[in-house]
C-alpha positions in Angstrom: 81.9 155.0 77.3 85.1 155.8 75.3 87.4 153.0 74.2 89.7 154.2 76.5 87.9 154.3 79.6 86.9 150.4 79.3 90.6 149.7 78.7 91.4 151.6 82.0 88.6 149.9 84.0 90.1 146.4 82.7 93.7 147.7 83.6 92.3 148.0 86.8 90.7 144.7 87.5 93.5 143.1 86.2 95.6 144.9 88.4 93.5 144.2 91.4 93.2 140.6 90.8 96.8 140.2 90.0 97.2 142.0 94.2 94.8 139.5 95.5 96.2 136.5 94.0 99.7 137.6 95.6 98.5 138.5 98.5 96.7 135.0 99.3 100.1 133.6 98.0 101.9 135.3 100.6 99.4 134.7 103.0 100.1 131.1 102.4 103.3 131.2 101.9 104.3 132.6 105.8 101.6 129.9 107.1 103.5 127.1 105.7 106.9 128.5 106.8 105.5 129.4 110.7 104.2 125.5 110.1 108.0 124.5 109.4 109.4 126.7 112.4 106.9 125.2 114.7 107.8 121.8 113.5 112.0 122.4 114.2 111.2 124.2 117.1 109.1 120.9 118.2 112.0 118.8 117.2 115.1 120.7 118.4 113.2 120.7 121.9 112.9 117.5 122.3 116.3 116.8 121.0 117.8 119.1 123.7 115.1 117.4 127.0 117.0 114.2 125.2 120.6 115.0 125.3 120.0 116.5 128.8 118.6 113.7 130.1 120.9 111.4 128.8 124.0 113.9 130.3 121.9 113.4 134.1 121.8 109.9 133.9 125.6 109.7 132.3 126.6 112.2 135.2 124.6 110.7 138.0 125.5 107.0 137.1 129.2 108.0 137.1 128.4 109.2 140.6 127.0 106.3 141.9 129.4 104.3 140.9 131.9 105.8 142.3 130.3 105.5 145.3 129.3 102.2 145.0 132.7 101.6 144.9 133.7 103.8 148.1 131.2 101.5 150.0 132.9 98.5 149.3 136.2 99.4 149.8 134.9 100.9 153.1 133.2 97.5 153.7 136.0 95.3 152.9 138.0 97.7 155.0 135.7 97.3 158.0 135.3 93.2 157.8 139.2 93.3 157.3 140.0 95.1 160.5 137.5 93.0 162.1 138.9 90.2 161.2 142.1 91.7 162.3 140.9 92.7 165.8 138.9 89.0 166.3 142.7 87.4 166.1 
């Protein structure tokens, strides 16, 4: 084997090392970033169920108030005018 051909095969497993090692590196590299997404994507969700939730209640408690508050001015009304009609 000529000097030259054992300095090509070397070249070679050099080179093909070298692929695997960056390979596996990229490999990891899109786990840990599809870990990160999942992990934002996790959190933004349950930020949005919050601020959703937190809008129903705000609009629905706003709505029953004001209802509350029809009632009893409907209910004053009513005892007022019976009052009125008892005289």
């Amino acid at each position: 084997m000529s000097h030259y051909s054992l300095v090509e095969r070397r070249i070679r497993y050099v080179v093909a090392i070298s692929l695997v090692l960056l390979i596996a590196f990229a490999v990891r590299l899109v786990d840990v970033q599809a870990v990160r997404a999942a992990g934002y994507a996790n959190r933004a969700d349950m930020e949005l169920a919050k601020k959703s939730i937190k809008n129903f209640k705000s609009y629905f408690s706003t709505k029953i108030a004001l209802l509350t508050k029809i009632f009893q001015w409907l209910e004053i009304s009513q005892i007022s005018k019976f009052r009125y009609e008892m005289q």
